[in-house]
N, C-alpha and C positions, 0 to 999 in steps of 0.2 A: 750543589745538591748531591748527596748522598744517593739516596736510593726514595720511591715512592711506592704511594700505594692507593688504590681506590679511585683508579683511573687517572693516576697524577693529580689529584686533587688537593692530597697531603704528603709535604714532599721534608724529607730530614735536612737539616742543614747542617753545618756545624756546631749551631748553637740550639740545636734541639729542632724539632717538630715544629712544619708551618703550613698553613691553608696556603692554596694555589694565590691569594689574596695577600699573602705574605703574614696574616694572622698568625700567633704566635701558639700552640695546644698544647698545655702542658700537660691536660689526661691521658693523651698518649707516649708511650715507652719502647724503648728500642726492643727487638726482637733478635737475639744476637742467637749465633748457630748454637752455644751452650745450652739455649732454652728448648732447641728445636732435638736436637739429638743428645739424645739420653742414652748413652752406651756403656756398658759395663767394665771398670776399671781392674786390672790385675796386677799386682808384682810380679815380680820374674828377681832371679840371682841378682844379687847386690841392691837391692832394694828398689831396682828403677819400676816405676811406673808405667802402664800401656794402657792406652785406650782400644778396646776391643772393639773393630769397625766389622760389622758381618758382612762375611763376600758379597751376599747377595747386594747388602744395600750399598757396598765401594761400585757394583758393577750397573746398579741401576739408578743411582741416584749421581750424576751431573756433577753435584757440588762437593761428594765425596769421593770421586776418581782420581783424585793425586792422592788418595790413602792406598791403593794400589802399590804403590813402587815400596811397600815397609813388607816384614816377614809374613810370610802367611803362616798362622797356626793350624795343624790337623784338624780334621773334620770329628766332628763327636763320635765317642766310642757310644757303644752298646749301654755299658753299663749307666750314660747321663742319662741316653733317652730311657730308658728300663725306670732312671729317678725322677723324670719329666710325668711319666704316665702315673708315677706316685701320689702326682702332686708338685714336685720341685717346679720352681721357676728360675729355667735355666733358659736362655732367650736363644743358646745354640742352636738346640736340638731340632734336629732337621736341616738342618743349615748344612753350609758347606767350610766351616770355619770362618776364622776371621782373619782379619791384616791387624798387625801390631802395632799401632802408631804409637811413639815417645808423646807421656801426656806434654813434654815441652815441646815439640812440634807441634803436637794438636794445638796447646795454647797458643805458641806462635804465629802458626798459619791461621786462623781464626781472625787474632788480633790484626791481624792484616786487611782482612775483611770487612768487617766494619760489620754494621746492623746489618739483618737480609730482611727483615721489616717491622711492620709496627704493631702490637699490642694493647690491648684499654682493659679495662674492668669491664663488665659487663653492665652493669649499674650504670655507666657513660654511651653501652653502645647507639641507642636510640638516639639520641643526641649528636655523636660522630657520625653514625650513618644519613642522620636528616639534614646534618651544614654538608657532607661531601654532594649528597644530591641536592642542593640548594647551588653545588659550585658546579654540577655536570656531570656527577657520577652514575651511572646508572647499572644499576645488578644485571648479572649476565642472566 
């Protein structure tokens, strides 16, 4: 087993998604970090790639504290936030820079990871949520 969710009730296996019953769910879908963080991509000299990881979220967020050890970029000048208060959506601003991850690292270190959980339609939720508390799930 992979990783679960919903009190252990639906647990990943290798061959996808299964009730604590060993039931096989194909409505549900892995939840992989790419879906969860959504961080803004840049080039830099020779075309390489960076994933821009913001300090604040390498420093509070557990699962992104090995993006720590990559470059740190400068913190916003004036003249972003001056273009944030325009209007721009610049996700910086206010921030304290970011860490430069190699988007191949990022992909790498991920693919190591595996799912961090599970996802449905919402169309299915009623229905996933009513088999988990059928196996012993109960909402906090």
């Amino acid at each position: 087993m992979l990783c679960s969710t919903l009190g252990g009730t639906l647990e990943r296996h290798s061959d996808g998604w299964r009730w604590r019953d060993g039931t096989p769910e194909p409505r549900v879908q892995d939840l992989n970090p790419n879906g969860v963080y959504n961080f803004r991509c840049t080039k830099a000299g020779g075309g390489q790639t960076y994933v821009e990881v913001p300090v604040g979220r390498a420093h509070d967020d557990d699962d992104l504290a090995w993006c720590k050890v990559y470059r740190r970029g400068p913190d916003v000048d004036a003249g972003l936030a001056r273009n944030a208060r325009a209007g721009s959506d610049d996700h910086r601003v206010g921030g304290r820079g970011a860490y430069f991850v190699p988007i191949e690292d990022w992909d790498a270190h991920w693919s190591l990871v595996g799912p961090i959980g599970a996802s449905w339609l919402a169309e299915h939720e009623a229905d996933i949520l009513g088999r988990a508390r059928a196996l012993g799930w109960r909402p906090e």
